[in-house]
LOMIMI-979677 format. One record per residue: residue number from 1; residue in three letters; x, y, z of N, C-alpha, C in turn. Coordinates in steps of 0.2 Angstrom, whole numbers, always signed. Layout:
<atoms>
ATOM  num  residu    n_X    n_Y    n_Z   ca_X   ca_Y   ca_Z    c_X    c_Y    c_Z
ATOM  NUM     ALA      X      Y      Z      X      Y      Z      X      Y      Z
...
</atoms>
This chain:
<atoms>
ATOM  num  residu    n_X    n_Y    n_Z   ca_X   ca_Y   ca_Z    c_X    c_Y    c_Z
ATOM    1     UNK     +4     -6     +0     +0     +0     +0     +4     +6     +0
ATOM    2     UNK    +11     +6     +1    +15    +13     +2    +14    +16     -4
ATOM    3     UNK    +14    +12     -9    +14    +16    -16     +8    +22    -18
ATOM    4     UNK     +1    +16    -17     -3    +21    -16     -5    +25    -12
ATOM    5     UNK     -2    +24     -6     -1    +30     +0     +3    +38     -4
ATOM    6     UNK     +9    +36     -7    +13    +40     -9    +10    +45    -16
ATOM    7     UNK     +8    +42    -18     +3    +45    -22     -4    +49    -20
ATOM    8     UNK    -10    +44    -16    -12    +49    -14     -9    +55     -9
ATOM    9     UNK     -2    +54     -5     +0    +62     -2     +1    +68     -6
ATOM   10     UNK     +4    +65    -13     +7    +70    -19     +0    +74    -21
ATOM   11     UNK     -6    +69    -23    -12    +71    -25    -13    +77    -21
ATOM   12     UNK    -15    +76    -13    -16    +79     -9    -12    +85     -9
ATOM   13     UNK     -6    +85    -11     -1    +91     -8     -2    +96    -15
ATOM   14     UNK     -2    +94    -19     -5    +96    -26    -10   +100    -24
ATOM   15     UNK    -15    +98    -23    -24   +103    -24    -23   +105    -15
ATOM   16     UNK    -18   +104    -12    -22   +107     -6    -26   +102     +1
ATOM   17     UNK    -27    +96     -1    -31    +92     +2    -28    +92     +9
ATOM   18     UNK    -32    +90    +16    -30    +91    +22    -28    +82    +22
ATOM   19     UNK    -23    +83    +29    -22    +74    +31    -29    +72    +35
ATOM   20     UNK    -30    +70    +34    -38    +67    +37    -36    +62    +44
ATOM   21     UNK    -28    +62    +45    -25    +58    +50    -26    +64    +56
ATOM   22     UNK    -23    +68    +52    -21    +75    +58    -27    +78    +61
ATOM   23     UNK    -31    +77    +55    -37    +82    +57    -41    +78    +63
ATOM   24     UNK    -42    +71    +61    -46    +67    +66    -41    +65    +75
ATOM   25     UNK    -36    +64    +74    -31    +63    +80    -26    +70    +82
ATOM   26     UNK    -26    +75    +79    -20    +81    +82    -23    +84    +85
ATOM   27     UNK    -18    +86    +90    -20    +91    +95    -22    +97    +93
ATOM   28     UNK    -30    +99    +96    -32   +103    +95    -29   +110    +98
ATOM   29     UNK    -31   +116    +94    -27   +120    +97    -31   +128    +93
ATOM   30     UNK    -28   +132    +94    -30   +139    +93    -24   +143    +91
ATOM   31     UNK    -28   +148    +83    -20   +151    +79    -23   +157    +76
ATOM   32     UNK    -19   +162    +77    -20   +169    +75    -16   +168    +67
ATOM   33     UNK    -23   +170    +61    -18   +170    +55    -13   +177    +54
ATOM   34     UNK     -9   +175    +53     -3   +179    +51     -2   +182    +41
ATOM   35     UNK     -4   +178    +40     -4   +178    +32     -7   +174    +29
ATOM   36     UNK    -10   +176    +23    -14   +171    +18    -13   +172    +11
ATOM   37     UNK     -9   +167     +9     -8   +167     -2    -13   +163     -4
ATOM   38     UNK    -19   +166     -7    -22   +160    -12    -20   +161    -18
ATOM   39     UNK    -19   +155    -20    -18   +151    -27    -22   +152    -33
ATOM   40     UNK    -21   +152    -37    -27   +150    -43    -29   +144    -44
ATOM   41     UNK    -24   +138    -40    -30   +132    -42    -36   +131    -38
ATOM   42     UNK    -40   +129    -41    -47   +128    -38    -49   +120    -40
ATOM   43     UNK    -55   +120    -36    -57   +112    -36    -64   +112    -34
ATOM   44     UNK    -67   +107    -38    -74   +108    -35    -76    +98    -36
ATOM   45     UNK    -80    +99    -29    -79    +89    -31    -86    +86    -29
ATOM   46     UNK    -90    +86    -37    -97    +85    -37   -100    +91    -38
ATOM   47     UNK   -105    +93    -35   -108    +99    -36   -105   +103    -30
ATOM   48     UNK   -102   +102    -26   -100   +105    -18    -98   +112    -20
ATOM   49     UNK    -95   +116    -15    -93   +123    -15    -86   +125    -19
ATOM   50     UNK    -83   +129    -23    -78   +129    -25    -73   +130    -22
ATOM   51     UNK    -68   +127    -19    -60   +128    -15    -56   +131    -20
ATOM   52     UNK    -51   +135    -15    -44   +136    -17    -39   +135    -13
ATOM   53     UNK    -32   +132    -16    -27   +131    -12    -25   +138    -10
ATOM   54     UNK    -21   +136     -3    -20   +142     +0    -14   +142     +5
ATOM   55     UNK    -10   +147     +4     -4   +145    +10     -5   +149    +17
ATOM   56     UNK     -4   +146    +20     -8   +150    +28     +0   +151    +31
ATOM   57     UNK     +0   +156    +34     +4   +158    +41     +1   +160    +46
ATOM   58     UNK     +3   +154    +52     -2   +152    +59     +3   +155    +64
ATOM   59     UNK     +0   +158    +68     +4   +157    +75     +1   +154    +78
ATOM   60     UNK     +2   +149    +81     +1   +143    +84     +1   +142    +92
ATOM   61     UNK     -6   +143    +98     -6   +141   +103     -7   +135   +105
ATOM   62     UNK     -3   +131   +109     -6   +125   +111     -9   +125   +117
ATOM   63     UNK    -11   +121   +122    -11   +122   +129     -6   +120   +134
ATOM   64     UNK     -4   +122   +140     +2   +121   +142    +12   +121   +138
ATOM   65     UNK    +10   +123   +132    +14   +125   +128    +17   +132   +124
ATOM   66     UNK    +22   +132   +124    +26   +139   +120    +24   +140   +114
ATOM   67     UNK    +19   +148   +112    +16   +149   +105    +21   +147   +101
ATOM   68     UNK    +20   +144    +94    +24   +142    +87    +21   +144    +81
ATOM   69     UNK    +24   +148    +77    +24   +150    +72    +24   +143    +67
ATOM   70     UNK    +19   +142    +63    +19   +137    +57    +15   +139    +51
ATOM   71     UNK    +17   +137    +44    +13   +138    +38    +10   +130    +39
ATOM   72     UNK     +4   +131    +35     +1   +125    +30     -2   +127    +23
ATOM   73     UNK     -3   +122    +21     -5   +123    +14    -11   +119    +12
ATOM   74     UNK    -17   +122    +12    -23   +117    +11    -31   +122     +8
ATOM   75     UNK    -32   +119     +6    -40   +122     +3    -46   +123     +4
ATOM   76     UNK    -46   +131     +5    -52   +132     +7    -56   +134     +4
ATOM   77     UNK    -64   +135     +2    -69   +137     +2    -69   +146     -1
ATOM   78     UNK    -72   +146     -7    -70   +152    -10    -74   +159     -2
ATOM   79     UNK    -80   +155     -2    -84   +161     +2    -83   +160     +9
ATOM   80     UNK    -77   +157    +10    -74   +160    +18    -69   +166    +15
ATOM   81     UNK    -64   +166    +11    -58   +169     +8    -59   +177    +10
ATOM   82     UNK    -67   +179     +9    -66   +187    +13    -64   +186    +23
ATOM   83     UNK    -67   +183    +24    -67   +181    +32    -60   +181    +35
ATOM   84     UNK    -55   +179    +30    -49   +177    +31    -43   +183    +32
ATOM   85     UNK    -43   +186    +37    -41   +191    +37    -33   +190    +43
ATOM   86     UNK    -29   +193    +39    -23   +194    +45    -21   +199    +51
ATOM   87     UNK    -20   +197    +54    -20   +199    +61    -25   +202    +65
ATOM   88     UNK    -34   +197    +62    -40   +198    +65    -42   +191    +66
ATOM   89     UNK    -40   +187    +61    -42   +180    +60    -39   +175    +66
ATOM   90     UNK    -46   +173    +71    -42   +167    +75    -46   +159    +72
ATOM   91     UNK    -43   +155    +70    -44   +149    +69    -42   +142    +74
ATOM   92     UNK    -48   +138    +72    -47   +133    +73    -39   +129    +70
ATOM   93     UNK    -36   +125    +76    -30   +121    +69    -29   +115    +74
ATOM   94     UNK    -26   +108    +70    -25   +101    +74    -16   +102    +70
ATOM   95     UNK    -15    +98    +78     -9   +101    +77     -4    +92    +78
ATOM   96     UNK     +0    +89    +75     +4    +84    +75     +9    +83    +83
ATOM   97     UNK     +5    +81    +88     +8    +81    +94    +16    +79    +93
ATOM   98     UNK    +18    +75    +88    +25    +72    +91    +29    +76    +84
ATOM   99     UNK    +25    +81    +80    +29    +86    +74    +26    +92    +74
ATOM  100     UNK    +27    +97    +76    +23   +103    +77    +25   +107    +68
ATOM  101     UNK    +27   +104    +65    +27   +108    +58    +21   +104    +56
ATOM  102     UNK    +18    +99    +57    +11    +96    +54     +6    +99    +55
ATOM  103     UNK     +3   +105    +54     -4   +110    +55     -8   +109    +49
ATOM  104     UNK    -15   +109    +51    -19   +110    +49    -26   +114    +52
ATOM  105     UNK    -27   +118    +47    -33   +121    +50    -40   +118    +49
ATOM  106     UNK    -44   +118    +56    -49   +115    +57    -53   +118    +56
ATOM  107     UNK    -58   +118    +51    -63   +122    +49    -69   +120    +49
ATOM  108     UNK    -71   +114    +55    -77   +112    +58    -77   +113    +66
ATOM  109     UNK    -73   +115    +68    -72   +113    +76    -72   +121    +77
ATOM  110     UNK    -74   +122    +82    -73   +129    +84    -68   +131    +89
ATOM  111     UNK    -65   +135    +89    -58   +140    +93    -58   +137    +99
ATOM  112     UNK    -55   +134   +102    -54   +133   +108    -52   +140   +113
</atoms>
């Protein structure tokens, strides 16, 4: 299965797509965005809402933990993209307890 693992990672890391591992098991946590690049690619899968990839700059709180600055790269939702604002934006994010460069932002979970 590594192969088709390695594959769907590239897939993912292409269009943007979240680790579905990190989102379900990473520590929850709370992040003031710092910055946002959206992309031109977009995706629409089925009839659903149209995304863009997009590179985030997080500051990153954990609990019990010293704040950390991390980017991620993943696709959001054309009609949050106004909402997305720097240095007003607090987000949800799961965070890779045993690699704190694995962020993703949680965008069903609300701010801790």
């Amino acid at each position: 299965m590594g192969f088709f693992d390695d594959i769907g990672d590239a897939f993912r890391s292409v269009t943007g797509g979240v680790d579905g591992d990190l989102i379900a098991n990473g520590t929850l946590g709370r992040a003031d965005l710092l910055g946002v690049d959206i992309s031109g690619t977009t995706i629409q899968i089925g009839n659903g809402l149209v995304e863009r990839k997009a590179d985030f700059t997080l500051q990153v709180y954990l609990e019990g933990q010293e704040p950390f600055q991390a980017t991620c790269t993943q696709r959001v939702q054309e009609i949050y993209i106004p909402q997305l604002i720097p240095g007003q934006t607090v987000l949800a994010v799961r965070v890779d307890p045993a690699d704190h460069s694995k962020v993703a932002i949680d965008f069903q979970s609300e701010v801790p």
